[in-house]
mmCIF file of the N, C-alpha and C atoms, coordinates in Angstrom:
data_MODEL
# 
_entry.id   MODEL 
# 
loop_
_atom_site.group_PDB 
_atom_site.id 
_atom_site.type_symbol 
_atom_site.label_atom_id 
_atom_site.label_alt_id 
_atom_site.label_comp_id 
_atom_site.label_asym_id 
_atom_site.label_entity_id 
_atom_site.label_seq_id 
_atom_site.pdbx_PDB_ins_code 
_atom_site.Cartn_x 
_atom_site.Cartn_y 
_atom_site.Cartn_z 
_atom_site.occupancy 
_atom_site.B_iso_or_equiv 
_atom_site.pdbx_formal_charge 
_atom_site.auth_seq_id 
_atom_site.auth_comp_id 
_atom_site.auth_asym_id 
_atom_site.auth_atom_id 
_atom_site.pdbx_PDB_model_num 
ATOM 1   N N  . UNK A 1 1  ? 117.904 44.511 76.395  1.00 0.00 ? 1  UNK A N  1 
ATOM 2   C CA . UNK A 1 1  ? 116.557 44.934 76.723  1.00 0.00 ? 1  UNK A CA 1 
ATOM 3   C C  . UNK A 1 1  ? 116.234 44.514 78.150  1.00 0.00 ? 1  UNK A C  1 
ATOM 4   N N  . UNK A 1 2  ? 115.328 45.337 78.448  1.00 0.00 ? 2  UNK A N  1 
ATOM 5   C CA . UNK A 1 2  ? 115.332 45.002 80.663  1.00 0.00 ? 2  UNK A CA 1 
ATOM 6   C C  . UNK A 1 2  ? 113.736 43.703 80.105  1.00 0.00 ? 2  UNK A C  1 
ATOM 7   N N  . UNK A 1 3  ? 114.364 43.121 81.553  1.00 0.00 ? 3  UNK A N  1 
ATOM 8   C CA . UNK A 1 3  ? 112.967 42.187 81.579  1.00 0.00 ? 3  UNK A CA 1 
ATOM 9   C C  . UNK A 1 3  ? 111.926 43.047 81.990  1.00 0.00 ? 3  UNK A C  1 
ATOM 10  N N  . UNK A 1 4  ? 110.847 42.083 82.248  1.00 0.00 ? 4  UNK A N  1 
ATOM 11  C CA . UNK A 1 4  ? 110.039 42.976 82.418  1.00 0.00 ? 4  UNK A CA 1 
ATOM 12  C C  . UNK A 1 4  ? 109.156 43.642 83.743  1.00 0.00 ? 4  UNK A C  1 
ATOM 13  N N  . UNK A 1 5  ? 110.040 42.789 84.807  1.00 0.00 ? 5  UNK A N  1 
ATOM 14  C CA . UNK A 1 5  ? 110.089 43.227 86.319  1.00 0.00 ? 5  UNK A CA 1 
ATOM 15  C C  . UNK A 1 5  ? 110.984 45.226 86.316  1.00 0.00 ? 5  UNK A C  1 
ATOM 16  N N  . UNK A 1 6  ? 111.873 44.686 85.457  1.00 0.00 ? 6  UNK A N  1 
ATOM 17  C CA . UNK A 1 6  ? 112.569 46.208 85.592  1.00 0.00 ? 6  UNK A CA 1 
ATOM 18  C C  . UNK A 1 6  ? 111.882 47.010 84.972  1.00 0.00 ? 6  UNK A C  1 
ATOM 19  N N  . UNK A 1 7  ? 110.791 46.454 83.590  1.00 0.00 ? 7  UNK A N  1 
ATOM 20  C CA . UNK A 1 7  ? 109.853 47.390 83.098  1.00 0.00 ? 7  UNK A CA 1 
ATOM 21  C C  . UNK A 1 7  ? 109.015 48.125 84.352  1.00 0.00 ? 7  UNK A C  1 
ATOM 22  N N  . UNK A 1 8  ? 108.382 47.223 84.913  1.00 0.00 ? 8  UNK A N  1 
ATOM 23  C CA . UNK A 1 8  ? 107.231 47.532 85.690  1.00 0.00 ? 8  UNK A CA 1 
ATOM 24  C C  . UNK A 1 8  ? 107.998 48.210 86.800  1.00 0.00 ? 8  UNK A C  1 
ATOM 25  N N  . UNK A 1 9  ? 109.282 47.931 87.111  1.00 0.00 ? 9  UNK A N  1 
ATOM 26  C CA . UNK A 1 9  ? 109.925 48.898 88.360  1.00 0.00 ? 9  UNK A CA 1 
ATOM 27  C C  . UNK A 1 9  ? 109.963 50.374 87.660  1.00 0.00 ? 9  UNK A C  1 
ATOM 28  N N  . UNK A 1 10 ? 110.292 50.544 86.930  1.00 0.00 ? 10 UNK A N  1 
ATOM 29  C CA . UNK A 1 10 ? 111.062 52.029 85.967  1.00 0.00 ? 10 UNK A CA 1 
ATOM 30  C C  . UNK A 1 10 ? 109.686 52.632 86.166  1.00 0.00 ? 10 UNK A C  1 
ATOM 31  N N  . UNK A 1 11 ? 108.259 52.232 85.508  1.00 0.00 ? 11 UNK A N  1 
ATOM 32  C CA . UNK A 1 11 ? 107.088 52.406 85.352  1.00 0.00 ? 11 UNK A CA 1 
ATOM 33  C C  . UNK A 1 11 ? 106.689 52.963 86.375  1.00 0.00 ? 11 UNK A C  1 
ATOM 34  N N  . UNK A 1 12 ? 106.472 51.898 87.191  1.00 0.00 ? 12 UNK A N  1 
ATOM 35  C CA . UNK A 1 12 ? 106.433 52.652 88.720  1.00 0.00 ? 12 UNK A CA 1 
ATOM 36  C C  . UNK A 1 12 ? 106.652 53.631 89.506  1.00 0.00 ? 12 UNK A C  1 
ATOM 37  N N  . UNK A 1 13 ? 107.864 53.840 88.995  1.00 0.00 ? 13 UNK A N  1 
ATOM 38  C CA . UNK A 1 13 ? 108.538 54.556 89.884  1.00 0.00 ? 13 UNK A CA 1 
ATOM 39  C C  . UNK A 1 13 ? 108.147 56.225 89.519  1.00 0.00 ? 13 UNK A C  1 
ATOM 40  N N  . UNK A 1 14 ? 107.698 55.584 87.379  1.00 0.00 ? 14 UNK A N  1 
ATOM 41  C CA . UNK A 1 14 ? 107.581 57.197 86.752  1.00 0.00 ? 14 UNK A CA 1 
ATOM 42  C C  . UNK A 1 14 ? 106.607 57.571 87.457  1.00 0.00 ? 14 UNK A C  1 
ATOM 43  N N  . UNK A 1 15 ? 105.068 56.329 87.039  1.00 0.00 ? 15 UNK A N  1 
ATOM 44  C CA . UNK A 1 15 ? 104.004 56.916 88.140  1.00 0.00 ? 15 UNK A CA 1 
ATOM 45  C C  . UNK A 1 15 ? 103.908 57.446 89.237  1.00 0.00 ? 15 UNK A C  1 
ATOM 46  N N  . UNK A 1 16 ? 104.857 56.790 90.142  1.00 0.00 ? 16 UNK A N  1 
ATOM 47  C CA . UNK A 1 16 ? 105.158 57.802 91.553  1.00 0.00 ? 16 UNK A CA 1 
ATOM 48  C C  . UNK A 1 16 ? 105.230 58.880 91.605  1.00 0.00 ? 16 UNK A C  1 
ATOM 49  N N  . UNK A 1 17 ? 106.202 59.821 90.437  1.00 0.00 ? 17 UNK A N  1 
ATOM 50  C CA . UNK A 1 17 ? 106.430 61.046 91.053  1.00 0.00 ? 17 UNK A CA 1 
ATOM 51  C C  . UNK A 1 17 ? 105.328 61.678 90.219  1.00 0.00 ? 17 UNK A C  1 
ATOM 52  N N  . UNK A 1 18 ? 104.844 61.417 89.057  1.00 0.00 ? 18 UNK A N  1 
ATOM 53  C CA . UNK A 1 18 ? 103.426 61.982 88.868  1.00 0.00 ? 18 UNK A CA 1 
ATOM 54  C C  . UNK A 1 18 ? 102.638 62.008 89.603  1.00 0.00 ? 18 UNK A C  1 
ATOM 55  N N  . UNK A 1 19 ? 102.096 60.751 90.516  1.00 0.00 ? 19 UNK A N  1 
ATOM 56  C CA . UNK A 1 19 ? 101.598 60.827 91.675  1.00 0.00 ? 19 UNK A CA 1 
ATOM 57  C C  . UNK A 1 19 ? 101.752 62.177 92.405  1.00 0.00 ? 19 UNK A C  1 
ATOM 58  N N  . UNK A 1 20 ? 102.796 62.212 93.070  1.00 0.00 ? 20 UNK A N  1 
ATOM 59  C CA . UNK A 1 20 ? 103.260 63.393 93.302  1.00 0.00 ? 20 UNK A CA 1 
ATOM 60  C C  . UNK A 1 20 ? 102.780 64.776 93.328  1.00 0.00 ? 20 UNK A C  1 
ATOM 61  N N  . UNK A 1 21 ? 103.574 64.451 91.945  1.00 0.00 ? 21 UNK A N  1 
ATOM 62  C CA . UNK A 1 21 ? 103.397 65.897 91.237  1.00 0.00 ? 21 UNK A CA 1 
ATOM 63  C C  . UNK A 1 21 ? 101.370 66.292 91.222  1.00 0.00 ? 21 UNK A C  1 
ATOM 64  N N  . UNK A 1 22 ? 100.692 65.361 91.097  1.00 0.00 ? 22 UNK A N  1 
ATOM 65  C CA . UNK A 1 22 ? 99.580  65.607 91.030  1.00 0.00 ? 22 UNK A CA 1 
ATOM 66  C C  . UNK A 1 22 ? 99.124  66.083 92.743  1.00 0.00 ? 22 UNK A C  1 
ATOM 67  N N  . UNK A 1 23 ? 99.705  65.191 93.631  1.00 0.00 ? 23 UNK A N  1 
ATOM 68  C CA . UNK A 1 23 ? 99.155  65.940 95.060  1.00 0.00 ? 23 UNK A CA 1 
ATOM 69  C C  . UNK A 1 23 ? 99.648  67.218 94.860  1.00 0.00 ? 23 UNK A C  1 
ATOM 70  N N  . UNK A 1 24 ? 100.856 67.886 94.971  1.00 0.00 ? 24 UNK A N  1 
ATOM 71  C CA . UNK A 1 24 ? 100.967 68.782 95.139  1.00 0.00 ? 24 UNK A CA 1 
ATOM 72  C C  . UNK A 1 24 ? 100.294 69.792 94.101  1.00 0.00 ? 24 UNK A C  1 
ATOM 73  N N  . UNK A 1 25 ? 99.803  69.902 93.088  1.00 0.00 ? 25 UNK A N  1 
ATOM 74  C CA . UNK A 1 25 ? 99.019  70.238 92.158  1.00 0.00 ? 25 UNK A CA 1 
ATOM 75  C C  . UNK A 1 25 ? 97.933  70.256 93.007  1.00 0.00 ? 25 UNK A C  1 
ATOM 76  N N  . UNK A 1 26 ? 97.254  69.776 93.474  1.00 0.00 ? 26 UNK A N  1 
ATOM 77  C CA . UNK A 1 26 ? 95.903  69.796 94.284  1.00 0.00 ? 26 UNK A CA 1 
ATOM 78  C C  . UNK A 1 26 ? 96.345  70.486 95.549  1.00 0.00 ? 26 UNK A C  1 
ATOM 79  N N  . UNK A 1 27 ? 97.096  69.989 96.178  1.00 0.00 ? 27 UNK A N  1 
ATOM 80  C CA . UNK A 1 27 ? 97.287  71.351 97.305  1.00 0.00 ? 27 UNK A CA 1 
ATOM 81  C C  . UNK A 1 27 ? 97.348  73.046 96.719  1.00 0.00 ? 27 UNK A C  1 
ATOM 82  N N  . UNK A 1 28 ? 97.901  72.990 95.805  1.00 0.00 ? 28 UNK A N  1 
ATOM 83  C CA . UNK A 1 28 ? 98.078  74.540 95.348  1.00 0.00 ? 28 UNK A CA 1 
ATOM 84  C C  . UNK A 1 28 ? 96.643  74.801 94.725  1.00 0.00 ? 28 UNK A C  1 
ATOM 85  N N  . UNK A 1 29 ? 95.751  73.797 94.551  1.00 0.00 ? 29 UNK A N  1 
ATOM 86  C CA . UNK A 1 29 ? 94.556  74.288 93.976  1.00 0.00 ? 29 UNK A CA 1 
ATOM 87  C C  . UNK A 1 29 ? 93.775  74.328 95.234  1.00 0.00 ? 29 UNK A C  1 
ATOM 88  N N  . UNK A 1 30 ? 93.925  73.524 95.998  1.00 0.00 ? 30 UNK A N  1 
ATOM 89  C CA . UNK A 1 30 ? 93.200  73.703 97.355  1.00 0.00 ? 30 UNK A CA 1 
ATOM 90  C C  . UNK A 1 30 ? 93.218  75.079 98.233  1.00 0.00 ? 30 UNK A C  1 
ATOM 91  N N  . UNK A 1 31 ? 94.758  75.870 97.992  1.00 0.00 ? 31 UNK A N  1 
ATOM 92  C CA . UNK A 1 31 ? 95.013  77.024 98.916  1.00 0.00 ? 31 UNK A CA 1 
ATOM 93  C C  . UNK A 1 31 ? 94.049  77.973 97.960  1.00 0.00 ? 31 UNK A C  1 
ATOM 94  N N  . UNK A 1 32 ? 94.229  77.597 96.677  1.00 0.00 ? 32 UNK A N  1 
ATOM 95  C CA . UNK A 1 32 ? 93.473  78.808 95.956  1.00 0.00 ? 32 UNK A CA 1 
ATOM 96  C C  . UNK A 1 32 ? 92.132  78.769 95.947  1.00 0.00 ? 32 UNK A C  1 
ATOM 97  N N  . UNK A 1 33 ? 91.688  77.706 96.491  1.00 0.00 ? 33 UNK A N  1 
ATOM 98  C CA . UNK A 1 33 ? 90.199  77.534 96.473  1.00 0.00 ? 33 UNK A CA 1 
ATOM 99  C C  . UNK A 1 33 ? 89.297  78.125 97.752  1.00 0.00 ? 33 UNK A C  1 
ATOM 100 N N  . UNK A 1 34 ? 90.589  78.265 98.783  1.00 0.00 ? 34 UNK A N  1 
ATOM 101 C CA . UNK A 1 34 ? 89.959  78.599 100.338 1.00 0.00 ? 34 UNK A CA 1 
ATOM 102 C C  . UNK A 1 34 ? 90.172  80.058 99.720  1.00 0.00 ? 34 UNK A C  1 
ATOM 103 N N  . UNK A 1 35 ? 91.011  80.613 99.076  1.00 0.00 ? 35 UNK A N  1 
ATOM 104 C CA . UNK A 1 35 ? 91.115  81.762 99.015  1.00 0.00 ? 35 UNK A CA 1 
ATOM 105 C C  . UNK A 1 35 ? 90.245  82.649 97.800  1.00 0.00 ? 35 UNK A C  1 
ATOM 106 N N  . UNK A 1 36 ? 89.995  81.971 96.937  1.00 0.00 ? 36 UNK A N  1 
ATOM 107 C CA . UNK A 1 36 ? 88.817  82.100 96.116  1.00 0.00 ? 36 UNK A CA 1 
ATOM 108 C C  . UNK A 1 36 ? 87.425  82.386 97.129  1.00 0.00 ? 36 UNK A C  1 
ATOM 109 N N  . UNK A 1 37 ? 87.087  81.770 97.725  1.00 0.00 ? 37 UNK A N  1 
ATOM 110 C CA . UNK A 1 37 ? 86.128  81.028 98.557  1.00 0.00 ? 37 UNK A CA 1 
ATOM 111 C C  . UNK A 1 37 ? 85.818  82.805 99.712  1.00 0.00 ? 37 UNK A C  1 
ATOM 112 N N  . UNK A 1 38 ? 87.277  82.979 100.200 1.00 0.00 ? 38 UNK A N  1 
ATOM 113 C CA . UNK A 1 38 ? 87.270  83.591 101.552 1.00 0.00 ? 38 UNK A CA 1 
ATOM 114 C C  . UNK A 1 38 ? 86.694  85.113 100.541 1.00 0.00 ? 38 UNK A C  1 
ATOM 115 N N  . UNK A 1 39 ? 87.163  85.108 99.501  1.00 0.00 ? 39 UNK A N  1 
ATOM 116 C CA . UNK A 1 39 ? 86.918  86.939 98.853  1.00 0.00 ? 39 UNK A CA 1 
ATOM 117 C C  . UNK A 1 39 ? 85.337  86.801 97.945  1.00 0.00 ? 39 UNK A C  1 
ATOM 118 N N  . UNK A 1 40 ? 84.753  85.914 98.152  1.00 0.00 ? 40 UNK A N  1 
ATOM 119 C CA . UNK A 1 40 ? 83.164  85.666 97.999  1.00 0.00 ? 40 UNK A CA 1 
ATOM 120 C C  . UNK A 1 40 ? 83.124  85.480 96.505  1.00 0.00 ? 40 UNK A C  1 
ATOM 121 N N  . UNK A 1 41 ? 83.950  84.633 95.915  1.00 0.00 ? 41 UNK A N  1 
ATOM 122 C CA . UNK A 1 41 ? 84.125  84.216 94.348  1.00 0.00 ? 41 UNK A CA 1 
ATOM 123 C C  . UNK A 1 41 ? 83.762  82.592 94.429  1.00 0.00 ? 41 UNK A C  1 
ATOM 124 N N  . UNK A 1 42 ? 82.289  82.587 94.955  1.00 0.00 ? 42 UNK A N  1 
ATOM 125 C CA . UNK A 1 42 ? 82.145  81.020 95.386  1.00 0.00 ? 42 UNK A CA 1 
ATOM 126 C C  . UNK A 1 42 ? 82.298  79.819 94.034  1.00 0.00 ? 42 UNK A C  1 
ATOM 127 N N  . UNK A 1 43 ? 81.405  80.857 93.151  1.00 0.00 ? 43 UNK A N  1 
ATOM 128 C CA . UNK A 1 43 ? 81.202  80.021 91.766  1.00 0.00 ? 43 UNK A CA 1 
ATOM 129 C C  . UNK A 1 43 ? 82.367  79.822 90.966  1.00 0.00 ? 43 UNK A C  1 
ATOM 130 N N  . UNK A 1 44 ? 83.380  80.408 91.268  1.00 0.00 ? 44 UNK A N  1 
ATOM 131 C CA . UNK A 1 44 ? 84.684  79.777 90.898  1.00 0.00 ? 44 UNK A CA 1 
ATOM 132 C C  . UNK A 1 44 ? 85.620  78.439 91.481  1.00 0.00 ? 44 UNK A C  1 
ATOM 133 N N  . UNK A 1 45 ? 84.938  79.034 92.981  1.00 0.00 ? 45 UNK A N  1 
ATOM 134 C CA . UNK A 1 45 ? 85.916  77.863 93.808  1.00 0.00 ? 45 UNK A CA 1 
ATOM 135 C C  . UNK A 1 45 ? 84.627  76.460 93.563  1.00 0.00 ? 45 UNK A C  1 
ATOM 136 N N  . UNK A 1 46 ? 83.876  76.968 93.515  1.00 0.00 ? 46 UNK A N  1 
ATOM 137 C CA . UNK A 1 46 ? 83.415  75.178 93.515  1.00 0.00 ? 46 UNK A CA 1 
ATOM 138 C C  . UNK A 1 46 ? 83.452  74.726 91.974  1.00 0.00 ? 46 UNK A C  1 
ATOM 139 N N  . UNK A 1 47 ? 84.014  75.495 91.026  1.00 0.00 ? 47 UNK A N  1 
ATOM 140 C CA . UNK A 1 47 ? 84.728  74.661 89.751  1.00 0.00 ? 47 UNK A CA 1 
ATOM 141 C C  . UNK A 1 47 ? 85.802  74.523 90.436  1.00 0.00 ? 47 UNK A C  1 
ATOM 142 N N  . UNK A 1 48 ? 86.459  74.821 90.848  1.00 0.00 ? 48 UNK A N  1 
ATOM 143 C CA . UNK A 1 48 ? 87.989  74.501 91.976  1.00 0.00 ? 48 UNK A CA 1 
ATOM 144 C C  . UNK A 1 48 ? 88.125  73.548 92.673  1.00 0.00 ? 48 UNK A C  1 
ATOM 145 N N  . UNK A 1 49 ? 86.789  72.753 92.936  1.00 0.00 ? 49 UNK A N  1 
ATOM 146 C CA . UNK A 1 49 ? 86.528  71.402 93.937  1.00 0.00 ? 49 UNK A CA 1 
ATOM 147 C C  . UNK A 1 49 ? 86.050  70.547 93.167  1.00 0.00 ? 49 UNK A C  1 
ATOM 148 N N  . UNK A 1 50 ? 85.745  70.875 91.802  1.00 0.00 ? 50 UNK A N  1 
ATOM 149 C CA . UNK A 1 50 ? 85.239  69.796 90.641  1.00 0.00 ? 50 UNK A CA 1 
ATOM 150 C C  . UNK A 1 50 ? 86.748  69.684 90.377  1.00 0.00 ? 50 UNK A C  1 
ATOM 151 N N  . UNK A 1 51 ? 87.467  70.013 90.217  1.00 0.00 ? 51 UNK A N  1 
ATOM 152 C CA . UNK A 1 51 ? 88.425  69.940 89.336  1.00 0.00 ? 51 UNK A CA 1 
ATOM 153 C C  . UNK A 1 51 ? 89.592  68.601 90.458  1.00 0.00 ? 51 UNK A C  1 
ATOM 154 N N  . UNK A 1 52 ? 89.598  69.403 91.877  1.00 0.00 ? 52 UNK A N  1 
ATOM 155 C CA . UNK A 1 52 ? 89.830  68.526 93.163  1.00 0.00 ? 52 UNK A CA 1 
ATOM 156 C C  . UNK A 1 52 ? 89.197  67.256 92.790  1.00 0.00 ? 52 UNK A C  1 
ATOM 157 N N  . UNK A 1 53 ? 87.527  67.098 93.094  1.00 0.00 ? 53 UNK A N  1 
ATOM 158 C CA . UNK A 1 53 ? 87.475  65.767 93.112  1.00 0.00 ? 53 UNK A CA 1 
ATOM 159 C C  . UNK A 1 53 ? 87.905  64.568 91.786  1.00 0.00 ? 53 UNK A C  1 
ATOM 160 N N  . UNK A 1 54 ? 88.255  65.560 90.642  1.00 0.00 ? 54 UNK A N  1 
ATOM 161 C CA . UNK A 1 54 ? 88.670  64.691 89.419  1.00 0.00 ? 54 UNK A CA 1 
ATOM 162 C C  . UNK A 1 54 ? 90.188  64.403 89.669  1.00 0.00 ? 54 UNK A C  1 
ATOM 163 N N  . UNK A 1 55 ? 90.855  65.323 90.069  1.00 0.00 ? 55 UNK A N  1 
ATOM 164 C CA . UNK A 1 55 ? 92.288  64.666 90.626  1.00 0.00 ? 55 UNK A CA 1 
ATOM 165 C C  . UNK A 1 55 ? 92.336  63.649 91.706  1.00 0.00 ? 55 UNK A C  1 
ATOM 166 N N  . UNK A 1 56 ? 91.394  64.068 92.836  1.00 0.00 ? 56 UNK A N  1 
ATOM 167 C CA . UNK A 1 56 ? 91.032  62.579 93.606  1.00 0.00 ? 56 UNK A CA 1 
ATOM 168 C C  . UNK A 1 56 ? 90.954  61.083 93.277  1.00 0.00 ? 56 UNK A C  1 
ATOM 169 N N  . UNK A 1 57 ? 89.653  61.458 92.140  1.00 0.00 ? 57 UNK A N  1 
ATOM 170 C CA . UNK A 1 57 ? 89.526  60.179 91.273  1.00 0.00 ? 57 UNK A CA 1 
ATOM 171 C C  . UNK A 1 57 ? 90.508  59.390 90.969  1.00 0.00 ? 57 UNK A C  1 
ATOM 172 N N  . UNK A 1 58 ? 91.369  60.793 89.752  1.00 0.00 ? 58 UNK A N  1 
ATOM 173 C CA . UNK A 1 58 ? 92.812  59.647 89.008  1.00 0.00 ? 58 UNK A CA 1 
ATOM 174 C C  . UNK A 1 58 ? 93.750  59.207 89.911  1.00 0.00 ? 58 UNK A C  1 
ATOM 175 N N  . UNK A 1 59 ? 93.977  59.970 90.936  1.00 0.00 ? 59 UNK A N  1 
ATOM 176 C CA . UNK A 1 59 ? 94.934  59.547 92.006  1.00 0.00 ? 59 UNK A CA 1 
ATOM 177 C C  . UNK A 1 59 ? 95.174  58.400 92.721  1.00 0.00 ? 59 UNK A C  1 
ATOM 178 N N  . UNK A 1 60 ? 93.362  57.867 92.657  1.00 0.00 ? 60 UNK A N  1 
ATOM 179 C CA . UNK A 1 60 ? 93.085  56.588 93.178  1.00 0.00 ? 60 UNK A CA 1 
ATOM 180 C C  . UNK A 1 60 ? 93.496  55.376 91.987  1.00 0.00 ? 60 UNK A C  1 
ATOM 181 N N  . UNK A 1 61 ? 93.314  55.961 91.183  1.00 0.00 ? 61 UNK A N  1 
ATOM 182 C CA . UNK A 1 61 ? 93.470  54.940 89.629  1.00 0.00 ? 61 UNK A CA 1 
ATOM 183 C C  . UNK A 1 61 ? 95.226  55.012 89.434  1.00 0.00 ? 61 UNK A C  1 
ATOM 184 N N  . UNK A 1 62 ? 95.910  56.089 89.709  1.00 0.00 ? 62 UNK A N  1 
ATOM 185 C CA . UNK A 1 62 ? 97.145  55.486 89.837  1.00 0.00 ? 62 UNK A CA 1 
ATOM 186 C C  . UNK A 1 62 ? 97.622  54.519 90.435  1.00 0.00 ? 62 UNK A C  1 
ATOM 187 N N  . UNK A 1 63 ? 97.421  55.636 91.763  1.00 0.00 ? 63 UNK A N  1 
ATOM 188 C CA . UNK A 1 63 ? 97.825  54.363 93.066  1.00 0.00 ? 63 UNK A CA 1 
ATOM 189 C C  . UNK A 1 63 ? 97.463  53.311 93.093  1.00 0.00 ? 63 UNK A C  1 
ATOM 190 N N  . UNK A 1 64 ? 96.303  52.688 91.676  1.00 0.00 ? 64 UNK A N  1 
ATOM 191 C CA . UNK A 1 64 ? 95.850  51.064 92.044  1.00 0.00 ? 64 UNK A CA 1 
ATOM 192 C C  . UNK A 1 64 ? 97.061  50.618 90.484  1.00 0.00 ? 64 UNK A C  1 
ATOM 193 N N  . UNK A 1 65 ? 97.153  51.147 89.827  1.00 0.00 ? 65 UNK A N  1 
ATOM 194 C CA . UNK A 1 65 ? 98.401  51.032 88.650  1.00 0.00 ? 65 UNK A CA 1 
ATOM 195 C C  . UNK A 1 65 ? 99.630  50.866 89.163  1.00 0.00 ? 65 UNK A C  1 
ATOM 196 N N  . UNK A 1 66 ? 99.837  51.628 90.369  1.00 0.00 ? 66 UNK A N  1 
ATOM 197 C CA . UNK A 1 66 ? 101.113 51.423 90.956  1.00 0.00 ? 66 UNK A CA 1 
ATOM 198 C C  . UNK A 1 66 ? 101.003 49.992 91.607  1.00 0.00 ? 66 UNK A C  1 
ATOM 199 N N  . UNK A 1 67 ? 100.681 49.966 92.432  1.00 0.00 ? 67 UNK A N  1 
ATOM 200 C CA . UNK A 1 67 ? 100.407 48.598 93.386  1.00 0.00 ? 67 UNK A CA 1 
ATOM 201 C C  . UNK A 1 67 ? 100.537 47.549 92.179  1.00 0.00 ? 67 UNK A C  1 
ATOM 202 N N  . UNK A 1 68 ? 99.769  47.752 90.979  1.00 0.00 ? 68 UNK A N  1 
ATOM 203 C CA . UNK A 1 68 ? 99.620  46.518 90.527  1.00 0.00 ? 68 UNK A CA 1 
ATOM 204 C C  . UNK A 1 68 ? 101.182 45.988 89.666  1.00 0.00 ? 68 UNK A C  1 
ATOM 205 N N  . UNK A 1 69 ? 101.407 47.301 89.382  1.00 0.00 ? 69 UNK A N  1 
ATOM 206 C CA . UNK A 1 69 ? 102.909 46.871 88.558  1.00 0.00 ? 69 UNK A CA 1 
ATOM 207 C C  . UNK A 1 69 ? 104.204 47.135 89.998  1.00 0.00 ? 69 UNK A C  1 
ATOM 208 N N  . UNK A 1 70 ? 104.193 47.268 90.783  1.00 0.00 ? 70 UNK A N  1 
ATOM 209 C CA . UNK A 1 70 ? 104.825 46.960 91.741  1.00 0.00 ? 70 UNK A CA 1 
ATOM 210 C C  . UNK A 1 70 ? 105.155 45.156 92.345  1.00 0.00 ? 70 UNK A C  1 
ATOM 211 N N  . UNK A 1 71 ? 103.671 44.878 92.723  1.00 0.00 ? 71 UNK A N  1 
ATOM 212 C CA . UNK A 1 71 ? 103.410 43.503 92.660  1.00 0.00 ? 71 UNK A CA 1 
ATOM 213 C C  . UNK A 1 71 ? 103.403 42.634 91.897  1.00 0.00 ? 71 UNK A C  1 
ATOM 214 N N  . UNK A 1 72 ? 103.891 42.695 90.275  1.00 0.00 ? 72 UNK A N  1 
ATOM 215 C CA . UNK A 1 72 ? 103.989 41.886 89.238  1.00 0.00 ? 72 UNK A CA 1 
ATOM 216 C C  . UNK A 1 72 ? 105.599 41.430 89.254  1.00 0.00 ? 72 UNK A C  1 
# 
């Protein structure tokens, strides 16, 4: 069984590429939102920037999950 430094490394590392995977998830919602936006479908794109600032949110709550099991 791994101790539990290698736990929190493995962990980490998963969070990272979710991390990831979640920016780039928000960039592709971001292009669709300027482009939502540009063809006068406003009331869609600003559910498109709710949805942005909730990935913002968790992103920050990873990245403080990461740090913390990094530093353990």
């Amino acid at each position: 069984m791994a101790d539990n430094s290698e736990a929190n490394i493995a962990t980490a590392d998963a969070l990272t590429l979710l991390l990831h995977n979640q920016h780039a998830i928000c960039a592709a919602i971001e292009e669709v939102t300027q482009w939502l936006a540009e063809k006068g479908v406003g009331s869609v794109a600003a559910n498109a920037v709710t949805a942005l600032e909730t990935l913002d949110t968790n992103a920050q709550g990873i990245t403080d999950a990461i740090l913390r099991l990094r530093q353990s």
